[in-house]
KEKEBA-432270 format. One record per residue (C-alpha): residue in three letters; z, x, y. Coordinates in steps of 0.02 Angstrom, whole numbers. Example, Ala and Ser with C-alpha at 12.3 -4.5 7.8 and 13.67 -1.06 7.14 Angstrom:
BEGIN
+-----+--------+--------+--------+
:  aa :     c3 :     c1 :     c2 :
+-----+--------+--------+--------+
: ALA :    390 :    615 :   -225 :
: SER :    357 :    684 :    -53 :
+-----+--------+--------+--------+
***
This chain:
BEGIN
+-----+--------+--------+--------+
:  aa :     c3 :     c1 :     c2 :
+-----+--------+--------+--------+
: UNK :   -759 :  -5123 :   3251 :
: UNK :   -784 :  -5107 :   3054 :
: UNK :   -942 :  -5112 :   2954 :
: UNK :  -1069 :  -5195 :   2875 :
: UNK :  -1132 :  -5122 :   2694 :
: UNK :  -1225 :  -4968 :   2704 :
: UNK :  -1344 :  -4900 :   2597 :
: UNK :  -1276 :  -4743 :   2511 :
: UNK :  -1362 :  -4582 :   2529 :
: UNK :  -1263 :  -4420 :   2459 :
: UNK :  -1424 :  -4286 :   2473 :
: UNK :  -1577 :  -4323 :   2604 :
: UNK :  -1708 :  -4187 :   2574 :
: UNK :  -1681 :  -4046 :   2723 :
: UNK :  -1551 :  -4121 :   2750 :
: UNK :  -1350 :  -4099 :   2739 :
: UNK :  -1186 :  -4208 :   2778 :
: UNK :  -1139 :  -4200 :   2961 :
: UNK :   -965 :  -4265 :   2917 :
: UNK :   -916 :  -4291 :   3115 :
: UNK :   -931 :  -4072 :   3140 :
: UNK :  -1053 :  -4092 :   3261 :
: UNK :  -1036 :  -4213 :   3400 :
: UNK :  -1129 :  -4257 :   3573 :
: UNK :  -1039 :  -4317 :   3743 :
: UNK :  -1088 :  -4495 :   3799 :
: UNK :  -1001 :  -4488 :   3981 :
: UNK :   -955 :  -4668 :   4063 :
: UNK :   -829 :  -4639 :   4195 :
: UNK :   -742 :  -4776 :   4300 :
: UNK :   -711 :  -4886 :   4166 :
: UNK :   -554 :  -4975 :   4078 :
: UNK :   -542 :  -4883 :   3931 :
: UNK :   -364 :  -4803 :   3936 :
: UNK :   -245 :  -4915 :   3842 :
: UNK :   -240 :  -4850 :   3689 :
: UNK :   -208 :  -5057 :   3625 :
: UNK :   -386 :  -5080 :   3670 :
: UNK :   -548 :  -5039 :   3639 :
: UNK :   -694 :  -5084 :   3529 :
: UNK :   -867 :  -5035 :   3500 :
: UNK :  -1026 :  -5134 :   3395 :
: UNK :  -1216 :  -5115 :   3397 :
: UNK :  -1364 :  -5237 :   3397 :
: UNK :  -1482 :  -5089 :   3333 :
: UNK :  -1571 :  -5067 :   3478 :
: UNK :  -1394 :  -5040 :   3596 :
: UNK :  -1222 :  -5001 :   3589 :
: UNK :  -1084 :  -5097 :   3681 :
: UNK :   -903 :  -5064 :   3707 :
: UNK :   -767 :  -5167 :   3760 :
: UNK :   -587 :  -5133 :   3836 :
: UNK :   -456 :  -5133 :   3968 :
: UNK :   -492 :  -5181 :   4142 :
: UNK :   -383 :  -5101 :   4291 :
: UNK :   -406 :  -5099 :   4448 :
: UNK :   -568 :  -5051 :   4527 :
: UNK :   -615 :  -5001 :   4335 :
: UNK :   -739 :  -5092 :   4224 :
: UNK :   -703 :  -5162 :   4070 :
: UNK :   -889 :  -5127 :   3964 :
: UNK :   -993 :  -5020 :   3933 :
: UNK :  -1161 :  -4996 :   3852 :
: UNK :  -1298 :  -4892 :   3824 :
: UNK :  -1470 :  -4953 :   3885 :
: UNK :  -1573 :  -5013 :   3770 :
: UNK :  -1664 :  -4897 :   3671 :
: UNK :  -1612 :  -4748 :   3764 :
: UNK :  -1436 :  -4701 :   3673 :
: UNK :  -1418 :  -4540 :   3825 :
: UNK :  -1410 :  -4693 :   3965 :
: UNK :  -1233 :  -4778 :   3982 :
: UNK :  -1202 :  -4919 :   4096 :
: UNK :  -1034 :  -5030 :   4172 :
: UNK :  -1009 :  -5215 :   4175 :
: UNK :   -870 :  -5330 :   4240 :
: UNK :   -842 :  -5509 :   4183 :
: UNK :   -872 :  -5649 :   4302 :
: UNK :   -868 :  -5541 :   4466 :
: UNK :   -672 :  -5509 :   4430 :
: UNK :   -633 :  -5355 :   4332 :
: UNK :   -455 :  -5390 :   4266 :
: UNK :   -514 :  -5554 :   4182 :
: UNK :   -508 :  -5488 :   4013 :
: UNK :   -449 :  -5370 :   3910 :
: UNK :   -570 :  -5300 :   3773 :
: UNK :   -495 :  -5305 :   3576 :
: UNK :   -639 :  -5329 :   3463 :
: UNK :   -828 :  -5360 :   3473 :
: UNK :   -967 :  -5401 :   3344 :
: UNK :  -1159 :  -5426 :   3337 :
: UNK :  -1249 :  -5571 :   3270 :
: UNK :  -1347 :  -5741 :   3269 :
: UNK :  -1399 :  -5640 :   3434 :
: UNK :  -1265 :  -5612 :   3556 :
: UNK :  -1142 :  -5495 :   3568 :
: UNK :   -967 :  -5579 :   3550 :
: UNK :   -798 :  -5483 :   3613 :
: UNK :   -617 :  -5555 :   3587 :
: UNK :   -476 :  -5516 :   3686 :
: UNK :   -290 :  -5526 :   3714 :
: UNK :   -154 :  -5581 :   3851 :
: UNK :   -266 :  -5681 :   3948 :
: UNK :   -295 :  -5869 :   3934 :
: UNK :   -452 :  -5901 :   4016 :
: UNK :   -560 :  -5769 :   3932 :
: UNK :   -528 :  -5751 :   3755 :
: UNK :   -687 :  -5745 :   3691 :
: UNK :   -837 :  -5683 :   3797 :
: UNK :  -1062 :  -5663 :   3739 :
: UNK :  -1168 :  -5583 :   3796 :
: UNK :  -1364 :  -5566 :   3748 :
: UNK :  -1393 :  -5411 :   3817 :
: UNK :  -1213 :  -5309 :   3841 :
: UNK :  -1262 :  -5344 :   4026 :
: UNK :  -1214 :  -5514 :   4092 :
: UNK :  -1077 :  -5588 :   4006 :
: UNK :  -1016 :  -5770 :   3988 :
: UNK :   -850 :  -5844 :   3952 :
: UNK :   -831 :  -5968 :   3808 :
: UNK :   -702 :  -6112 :   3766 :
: UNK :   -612 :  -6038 :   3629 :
: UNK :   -444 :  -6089 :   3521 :
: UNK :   -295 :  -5995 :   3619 :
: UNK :   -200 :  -5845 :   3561 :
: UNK :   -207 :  -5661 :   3579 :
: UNK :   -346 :  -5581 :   3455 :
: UNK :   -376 :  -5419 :   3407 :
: UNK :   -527 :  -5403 :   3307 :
: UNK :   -691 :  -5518 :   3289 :
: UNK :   -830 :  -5494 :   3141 :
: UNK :   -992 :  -5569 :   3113 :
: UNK :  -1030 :  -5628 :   2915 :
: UNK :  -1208 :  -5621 :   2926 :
: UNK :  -1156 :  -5820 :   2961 :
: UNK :  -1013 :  -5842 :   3045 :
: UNK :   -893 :  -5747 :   3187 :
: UNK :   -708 :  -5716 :   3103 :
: UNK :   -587 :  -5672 :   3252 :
: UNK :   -399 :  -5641 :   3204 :
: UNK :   -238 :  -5609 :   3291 :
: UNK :    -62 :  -5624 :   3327 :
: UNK :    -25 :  -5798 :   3200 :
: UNK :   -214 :  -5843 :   3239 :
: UNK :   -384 :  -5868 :   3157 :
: UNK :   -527 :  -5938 :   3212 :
: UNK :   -700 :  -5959 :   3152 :
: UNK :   -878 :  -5995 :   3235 :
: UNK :  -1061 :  -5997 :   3192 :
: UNK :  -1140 :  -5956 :   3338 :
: UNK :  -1003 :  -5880 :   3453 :
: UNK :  -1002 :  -6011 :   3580 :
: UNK :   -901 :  -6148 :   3479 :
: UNK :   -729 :  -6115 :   3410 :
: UNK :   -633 :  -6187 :   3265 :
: UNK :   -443 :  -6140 :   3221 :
: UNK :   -427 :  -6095 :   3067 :
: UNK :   -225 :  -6086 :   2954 :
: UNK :   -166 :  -5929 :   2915 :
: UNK :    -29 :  -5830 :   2849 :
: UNK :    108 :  -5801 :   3019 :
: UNK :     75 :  -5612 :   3064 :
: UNK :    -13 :  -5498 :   3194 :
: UNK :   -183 :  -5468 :   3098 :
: UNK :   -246 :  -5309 :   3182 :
: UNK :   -432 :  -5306 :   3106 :
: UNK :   -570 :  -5410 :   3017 :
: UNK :   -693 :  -5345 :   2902 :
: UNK :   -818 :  -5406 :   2760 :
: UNK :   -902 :  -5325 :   2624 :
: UNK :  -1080 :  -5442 :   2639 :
: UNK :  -1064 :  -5515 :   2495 :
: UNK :   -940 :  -5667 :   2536 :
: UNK :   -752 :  -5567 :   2533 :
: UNK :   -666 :  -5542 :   2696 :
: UNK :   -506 :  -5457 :   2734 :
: UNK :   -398 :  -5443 :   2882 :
: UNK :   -254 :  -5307 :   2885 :
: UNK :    -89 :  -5314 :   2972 :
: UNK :     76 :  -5198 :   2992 :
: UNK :    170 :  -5292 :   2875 :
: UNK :    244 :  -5158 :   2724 :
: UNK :    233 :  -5280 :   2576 :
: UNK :     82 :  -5427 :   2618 :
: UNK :    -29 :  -5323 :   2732 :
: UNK :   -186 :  -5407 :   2697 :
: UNK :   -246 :  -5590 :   2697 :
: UNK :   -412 :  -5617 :   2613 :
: UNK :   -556 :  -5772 :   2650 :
: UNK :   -675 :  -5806 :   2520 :
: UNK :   -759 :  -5961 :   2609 :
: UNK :   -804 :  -5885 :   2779 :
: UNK :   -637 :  -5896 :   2883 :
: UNK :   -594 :  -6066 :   2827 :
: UNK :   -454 :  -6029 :   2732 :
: UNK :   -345 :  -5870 :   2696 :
: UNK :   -212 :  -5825 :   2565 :
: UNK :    -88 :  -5665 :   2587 :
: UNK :   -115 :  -5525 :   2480 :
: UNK :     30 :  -5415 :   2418 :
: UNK :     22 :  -5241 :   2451 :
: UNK :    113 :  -5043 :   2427 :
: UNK :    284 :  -5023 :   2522 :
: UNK :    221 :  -4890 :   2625 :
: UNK :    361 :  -4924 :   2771 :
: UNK :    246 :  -4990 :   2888 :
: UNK :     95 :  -5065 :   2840 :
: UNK :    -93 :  -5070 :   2883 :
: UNK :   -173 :  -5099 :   3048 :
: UNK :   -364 :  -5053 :   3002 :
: UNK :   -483 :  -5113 :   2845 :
: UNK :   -669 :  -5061 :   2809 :
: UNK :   -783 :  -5090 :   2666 :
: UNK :   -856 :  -4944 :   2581 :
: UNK :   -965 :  -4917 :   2407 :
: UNK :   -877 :  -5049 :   2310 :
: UNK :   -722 :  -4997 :   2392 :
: UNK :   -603 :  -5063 :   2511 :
: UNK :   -498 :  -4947 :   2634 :
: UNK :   -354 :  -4993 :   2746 :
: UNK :   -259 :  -4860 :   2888 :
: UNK :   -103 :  -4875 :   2945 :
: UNK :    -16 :  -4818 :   3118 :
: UNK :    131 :  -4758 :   3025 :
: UNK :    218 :  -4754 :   2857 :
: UNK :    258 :  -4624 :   2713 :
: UNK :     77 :  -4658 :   2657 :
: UNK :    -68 :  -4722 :   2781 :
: UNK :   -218 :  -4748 :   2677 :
: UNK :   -240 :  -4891 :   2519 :
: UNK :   -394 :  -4934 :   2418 :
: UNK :   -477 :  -5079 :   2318 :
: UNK :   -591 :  -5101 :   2189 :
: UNK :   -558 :  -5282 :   2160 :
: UNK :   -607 :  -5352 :   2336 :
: UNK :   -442 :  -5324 :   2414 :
: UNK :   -351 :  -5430 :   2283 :
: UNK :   -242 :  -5284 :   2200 :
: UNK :   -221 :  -5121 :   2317 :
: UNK :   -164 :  -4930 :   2272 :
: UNK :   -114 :  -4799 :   2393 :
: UNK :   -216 :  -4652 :   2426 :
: UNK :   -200 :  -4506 :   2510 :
: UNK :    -90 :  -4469 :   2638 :
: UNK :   -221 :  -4461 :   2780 :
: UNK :    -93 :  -4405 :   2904 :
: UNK :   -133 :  -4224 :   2943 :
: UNK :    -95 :  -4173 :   3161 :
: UNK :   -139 :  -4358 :   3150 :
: UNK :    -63 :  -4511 :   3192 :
: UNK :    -94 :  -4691 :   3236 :
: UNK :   -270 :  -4751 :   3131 :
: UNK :   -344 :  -4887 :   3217 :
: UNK :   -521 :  -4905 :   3148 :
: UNK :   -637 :  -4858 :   3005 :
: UNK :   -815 :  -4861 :   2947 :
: UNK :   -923 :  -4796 :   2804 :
: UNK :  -1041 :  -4669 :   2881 :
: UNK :  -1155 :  -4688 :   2732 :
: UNK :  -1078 :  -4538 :   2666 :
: UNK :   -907 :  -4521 :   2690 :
: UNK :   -755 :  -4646 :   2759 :
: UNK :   -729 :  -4588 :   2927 :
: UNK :   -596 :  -4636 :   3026 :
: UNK :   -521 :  -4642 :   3213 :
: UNK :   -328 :  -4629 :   3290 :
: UNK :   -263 :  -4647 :   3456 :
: UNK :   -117 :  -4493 :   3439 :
: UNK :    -75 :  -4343 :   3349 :
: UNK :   -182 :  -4165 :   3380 :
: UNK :   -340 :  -4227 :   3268 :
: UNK :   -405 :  -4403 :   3297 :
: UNK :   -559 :  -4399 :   3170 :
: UNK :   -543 :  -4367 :   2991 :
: UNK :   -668 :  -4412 :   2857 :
: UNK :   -655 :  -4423 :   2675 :
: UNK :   -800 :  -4411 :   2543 :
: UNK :   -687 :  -4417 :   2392 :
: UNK :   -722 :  -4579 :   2290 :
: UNK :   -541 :  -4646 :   2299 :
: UNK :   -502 :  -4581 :   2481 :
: UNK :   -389 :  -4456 :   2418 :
: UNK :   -425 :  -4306 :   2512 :
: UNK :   -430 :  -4329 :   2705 :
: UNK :   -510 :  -4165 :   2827 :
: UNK :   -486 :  -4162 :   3004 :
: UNK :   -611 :  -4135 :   3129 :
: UNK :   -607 :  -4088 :   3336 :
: UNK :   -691 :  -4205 :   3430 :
: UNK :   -767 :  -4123 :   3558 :
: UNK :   -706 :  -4162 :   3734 :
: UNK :   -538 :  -4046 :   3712 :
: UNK :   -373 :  -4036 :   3661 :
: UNK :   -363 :  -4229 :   3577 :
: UNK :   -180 :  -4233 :   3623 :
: UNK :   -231 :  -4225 :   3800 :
: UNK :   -388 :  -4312 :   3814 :
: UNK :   -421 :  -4446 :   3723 :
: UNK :   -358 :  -4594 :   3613 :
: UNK :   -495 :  -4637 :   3500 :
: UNK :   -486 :  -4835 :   3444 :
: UNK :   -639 :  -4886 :   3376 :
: UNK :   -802 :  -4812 :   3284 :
: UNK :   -954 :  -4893 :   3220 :
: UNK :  -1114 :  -4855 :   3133 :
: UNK :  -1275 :  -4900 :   3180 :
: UNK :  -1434 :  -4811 :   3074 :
: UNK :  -1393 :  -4648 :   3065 :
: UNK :  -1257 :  -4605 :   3217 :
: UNK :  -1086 :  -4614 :   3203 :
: UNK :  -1003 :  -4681 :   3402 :
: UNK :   -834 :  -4673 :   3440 :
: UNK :   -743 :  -4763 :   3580 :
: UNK :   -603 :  -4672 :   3671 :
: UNK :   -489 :  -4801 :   3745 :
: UNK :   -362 :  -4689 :   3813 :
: UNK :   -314 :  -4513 :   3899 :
: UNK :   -186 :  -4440 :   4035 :
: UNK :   -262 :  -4554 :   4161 :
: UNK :   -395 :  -4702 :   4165 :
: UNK :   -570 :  -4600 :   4200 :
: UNK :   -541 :  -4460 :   4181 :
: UNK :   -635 :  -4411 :   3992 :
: UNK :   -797 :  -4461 :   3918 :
: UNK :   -782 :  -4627 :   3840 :
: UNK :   -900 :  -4627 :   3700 :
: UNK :   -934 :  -4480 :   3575 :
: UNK :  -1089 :  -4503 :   3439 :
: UNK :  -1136 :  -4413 :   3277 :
: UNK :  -1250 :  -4413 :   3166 :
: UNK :  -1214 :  -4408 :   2973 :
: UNK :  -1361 :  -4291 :   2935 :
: UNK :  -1410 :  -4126 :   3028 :
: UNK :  -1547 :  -4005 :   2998 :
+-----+--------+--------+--------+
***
């Protein structure tokens, strides 16, 4: 999922940083969760919904009931439950809007409520990530862009030949998409979608598949390379690599800005959460989620932010089911 900007708080009176050390289980069995290529989460602010892999008798979203964050419920799409296959979902102009991959009739799916879904006429291709501008929905993919103001009505949109992983914006009219590509891992809009020019990047032997704005900051994660994180100050136009946030971790496949420190999710390795509160992502700590060993249990591929708890999305483990799919934190505790 991504971000949109936060307001910075570094001290709240009784208050101190959570950092992701103290976490709460959000159990949704039976769902489609367990490809670790899927898996996305967003938030209206008054629910949170999750989108992912249909198999079998499993359903392919979740979401918590509205106003009550402790109550999870299951959807299908259309009756069938293998018609899509969750990648990326945003919030806004009111509907929820998911994206998915390697299925023709439902690449783009709204919903109003994270209940009843609909499927929409959309410009084919296999997309990974959608986000919403504050006025339009950005969805990217393998060699594919489209844009849309209202989520219901699609337009293609050039861009650079690649498989952009993630889409992200800074609120302020910059958006970046991130790719694994080792040399021009980023593309960057500056006129809502419409058009996109390749940025250059560090060699880091593998490239980027993840990219969040922070406090006048831009971070990308990679999935592999000799160094997985890279920073901007110049909204994404020059980049610089950062610490080497690769610690019993592997495989970063989202981020977000917790409102105090980057936090980030990976789908292998023994520690899937780390955070970072240093200014230039330099120093990376990792933290146990809590459902058990993370090598066993649980591919984490998305987090999000909504007021002040952090929700993760796991969208994998040894076997479809079997783990809690959704893990929250707050920033702050007492």
């Amino acid at each position: 999922m991504g971000i949109n900007q936060a307001i910075v708080r570094t001290t709240v009176t009784g208050y101190t940083p959570n950092y992701g050390t103290r976490w709460n289980n959000y159990t949704v069995y039976d769902t489609g969760m367990y490809s670790s290529t899927h898996g996305a989460i967003t938030s209206n602010g008054l629910q949170y919904v999750g989108v992912g892999r249909a198999s079998g008798t499993l359903y392919n979203i979740i979401y918590s009931v509205s106003g009550d964050i402790n109550t999870w419920g299951k959807a299908a799409i259309s009756g069938s439950l293998n018609n899509f296959n969750g990648k990326g979902i945003a919030y806004g102009a009111g509907l929820f809007v998911a994206v998915g991959a390697g299925n023709t009739t439902f690449t783009v799916i709204t919903s109003s409520d994270g209940v009843n879904w609909t499927s929409r006429s959309a410009v084919a291709g296999s997309y990974q990530s959608v986000c919403w501008t504050g006025t339009s929905f950005i969805a990217v993919g393998s060699n594919v862009a489209m844009t849309s103001p209202d989520g219901i009505t699609w337009t293609s949109r050039t861009c650079p030949a690649m498989a952009w992983n993630k889409v992200n914006h800074n609120g302020s009219g910059t958006i970046l998409a991130a790719a694994y590509n080792n040399l021009t891992a980023i593309m960057k809009s500056t006129d809502d979608g419409a058009s996109w020019a390749q940025i250059a990047t560090p060699d880091n032997g593998a490239g980027f598949g993840a990219v969040a704005y922070g406090p006048g900051k831009w971070l990308a994660m990679g999935e592999a390379g000799t160094v997985r994180a890279m920073t901007s100050i110049d909204n994404g136009d020059t980049w610089t690599l950062a610490g080497d946030a690769t610690v019993n971790a592997g495989g970063w496949r989202d981020i977000v800005w917790s409102g105090v420190a980057y936090a980030v999710v990976g789908i292998s390795g023994t520690d899937r959460f780390m955070y970072s509160t240093t200014g230039n992502a330099s120093t990376w700590i990792p933290v146990t989620t809590p459902i058990g060993p993370q090598s066993t249990y649980g591919a984490w591929a998305a987090i999000t932010r909504w007021e002040s708890k952090l929700m993760c999305l796991a969208a994998g483990g040894s076997s479809a089911g079997q783990t809690p799919n959704v893990i929250g934190s707050p920033p702050f505790i007492t």
